[in-house]
N, C-alpha and C positions, 0 to 999 in steps of 0.2 A: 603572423603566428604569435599565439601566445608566449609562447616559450623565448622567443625571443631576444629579449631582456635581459633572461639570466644570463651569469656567468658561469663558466663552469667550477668545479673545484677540479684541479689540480696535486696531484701527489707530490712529495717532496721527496727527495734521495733521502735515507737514513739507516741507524742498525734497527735491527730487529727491537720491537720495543714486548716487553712480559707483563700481563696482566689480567684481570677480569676486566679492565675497564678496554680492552681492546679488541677486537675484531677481526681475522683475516679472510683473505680469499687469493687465487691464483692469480699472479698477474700473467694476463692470456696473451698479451704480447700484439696487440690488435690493432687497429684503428678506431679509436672514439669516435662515438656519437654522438648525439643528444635526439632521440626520436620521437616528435611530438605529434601527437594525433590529436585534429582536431574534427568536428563535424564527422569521424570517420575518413579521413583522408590521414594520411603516413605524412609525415615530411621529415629527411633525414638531414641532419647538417655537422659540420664538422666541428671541432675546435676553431677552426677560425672563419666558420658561418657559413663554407660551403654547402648550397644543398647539394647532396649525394642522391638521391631518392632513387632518383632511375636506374644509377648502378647493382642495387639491391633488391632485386623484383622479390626475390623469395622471401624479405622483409615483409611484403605486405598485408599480410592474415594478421599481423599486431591488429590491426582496426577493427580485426571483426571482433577481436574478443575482447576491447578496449579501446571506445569507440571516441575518451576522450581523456588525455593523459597525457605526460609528459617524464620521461623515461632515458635514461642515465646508462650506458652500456658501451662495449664496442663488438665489431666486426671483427669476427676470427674465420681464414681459412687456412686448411692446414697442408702440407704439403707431405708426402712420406709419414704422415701419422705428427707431425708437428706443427705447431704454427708456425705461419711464414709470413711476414712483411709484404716481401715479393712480390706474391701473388695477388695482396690485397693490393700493393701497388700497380698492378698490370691491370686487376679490375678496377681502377678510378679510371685509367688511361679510357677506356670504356664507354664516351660519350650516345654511344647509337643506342636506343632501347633498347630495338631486336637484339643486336649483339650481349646485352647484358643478358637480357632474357636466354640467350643460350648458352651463355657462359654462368648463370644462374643453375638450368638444370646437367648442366655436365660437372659443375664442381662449386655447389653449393656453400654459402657462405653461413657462419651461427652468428647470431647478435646474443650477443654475453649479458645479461642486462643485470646491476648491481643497483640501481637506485632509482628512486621512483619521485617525482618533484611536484607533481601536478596529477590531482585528480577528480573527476567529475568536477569541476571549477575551482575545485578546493586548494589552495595552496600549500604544499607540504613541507618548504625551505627549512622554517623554522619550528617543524618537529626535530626531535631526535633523531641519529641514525636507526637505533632499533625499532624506534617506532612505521619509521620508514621501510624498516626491511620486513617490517612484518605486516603492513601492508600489500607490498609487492606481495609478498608469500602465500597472500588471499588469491591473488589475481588468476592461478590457474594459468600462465603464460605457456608453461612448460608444454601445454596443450596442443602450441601452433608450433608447427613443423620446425621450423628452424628458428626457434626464441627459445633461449634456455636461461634462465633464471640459476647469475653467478653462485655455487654454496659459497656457504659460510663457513669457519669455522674459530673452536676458541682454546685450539693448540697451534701456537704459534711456530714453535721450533721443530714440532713433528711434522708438519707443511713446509716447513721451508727446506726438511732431509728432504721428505719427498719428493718436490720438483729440483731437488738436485739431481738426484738419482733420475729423474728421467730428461735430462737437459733443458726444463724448462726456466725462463729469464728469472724467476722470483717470487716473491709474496707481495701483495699490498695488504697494513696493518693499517684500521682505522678505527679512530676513538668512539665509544658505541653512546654515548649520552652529548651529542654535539648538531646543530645544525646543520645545515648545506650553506657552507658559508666559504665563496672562493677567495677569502682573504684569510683563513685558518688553513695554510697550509701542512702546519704543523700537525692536525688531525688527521690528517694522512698520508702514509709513508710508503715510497716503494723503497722494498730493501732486497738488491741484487743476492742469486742464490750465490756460494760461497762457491770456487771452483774445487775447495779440497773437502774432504769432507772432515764430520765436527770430531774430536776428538776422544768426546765421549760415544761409545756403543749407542748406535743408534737404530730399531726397529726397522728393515727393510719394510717400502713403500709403493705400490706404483697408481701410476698414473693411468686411468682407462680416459684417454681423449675419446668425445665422440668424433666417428667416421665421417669422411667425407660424403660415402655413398646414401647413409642412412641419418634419418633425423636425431637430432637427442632425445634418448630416453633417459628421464631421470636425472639425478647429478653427474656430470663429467667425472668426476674422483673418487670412484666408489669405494677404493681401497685404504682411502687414506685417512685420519680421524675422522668421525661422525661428525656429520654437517648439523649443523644447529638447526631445529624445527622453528616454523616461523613463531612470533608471542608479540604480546602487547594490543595496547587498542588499534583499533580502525580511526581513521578519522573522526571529530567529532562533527561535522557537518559535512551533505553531501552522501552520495548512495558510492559504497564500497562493494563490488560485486562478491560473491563467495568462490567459490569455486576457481722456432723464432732461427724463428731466425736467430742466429748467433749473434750476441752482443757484438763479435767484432766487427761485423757487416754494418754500413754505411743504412741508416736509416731514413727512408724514403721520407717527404714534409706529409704532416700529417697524422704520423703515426704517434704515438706517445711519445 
């Protein structure tokens, strides 16, 4: 596999950071991937290179609308309307096809996907984030059933009331003029939601998770600041298509 090679970048612990020059999104509380398509064939693998593939049959339509790429995300399934560790851990346990395959269409899993590394051969490390995410934003992901394309967004502390208020783990803040470079951990931060709330009045928020029953439509967070439209160039080489679990809970290997 191409994809191979890289390393991931990894989040650091920190406060909320404020600016134009930052970026946020939900932290969905998942299992990371790394999902690289190559020839049209899916191959999922972990942080620490397991491939997953087969646990994830509902992944597999990524290929057809992205027959060769290399894609930055994690696996969220939710339980009671939230996400749960748990369950994603009970489906690694999950070795039989068939068995995934049916624990696939009884309680389907979304892949979150936040960054995009590889495309049509193109290597994308060393663009920028924004230029990265506005790529992905081309791709029409949103399109296959259970691939939803992480928003963005560039209110920091109005994102981070609102996954308080709905008990979700946090916010990740990431520098928006920076590489994919897993040795800058500093460019991106998960920063835990606060258990009390802020002190100054803050505008009730909520969170519409999508269903388990049904695919995503749309952005997961429709209530809460306007998700940033995608912007920037395309690659300049290469064809660009158009179109918790409780923090106090003991965290399964694997998960963030």
């Amino acid at each position: 596999m191409r994809g191979a090679g890289i390393r991931p970048m990894q989040p650091v612990p920190g406060r909320l950071p404020v600016g134009a020059e930052w970026s946020y999104e939900v932290d969905w509380s998942g299992i990371r991937l790394l999902a690289d398509v190559e020839d049209g064939t899916l191959c999922l693998r972990t942080l620490e290179g397991d491939d997953v593939t087969a646990r994830f049959p509902e992944f597999a339509p990524l290929a057809d609308v992205v027959p060769d790429g290399l894609f930055d995300g994690e696996a969220v399934l939710l339980d009671a309307g939230q996400p749960s560790s748990l369950a994603l851990f009970d489906r690694l346990r999950r070795a039989d096809p068939r068995k995934a395959r049916t624990l696939a269409r009884a309680r389907p899993a979304i892949l979150m996907v936040y960054d995009v590394l590889r495309l049509y051969g193109v290597p994308l490390t060393a663009r920028p984030l924004d230029e990265r995410r506005a790529t992905l934003g081309r791709l029409s992901l949103d399109e296959v059933g259970r691939i939803q394309v992480s928003p963005v967004y560039d209110d920091g502390p109005a994102l981070l009331a609102g996954v308080r208020e709905q008990g979700l783990p946090g916010v990740m803040a990431r520098r928006r003029d920076t590489p994919y470079d897993a040795d800058a951990g500093e460019d991106w931060l998960r920063v835990v939601a606060p258990a009390e709330a802020p002190t100054a009045p803050t505008a009730a928020t909520a969170v519409d998770l999508p269903t388990a029953e049904q695919p995503p439509a749309g952005p997961a967070l429709s209530a809460l600041p306007p998700a940033e439209r995608p912007s920037g160039p395309a690659p300049s080489s290469g064809k660009v298509p158009r179109g918790r679990h409780s923090r106090g809970q003991e965290e399964p290997p694997g998960l963030w």
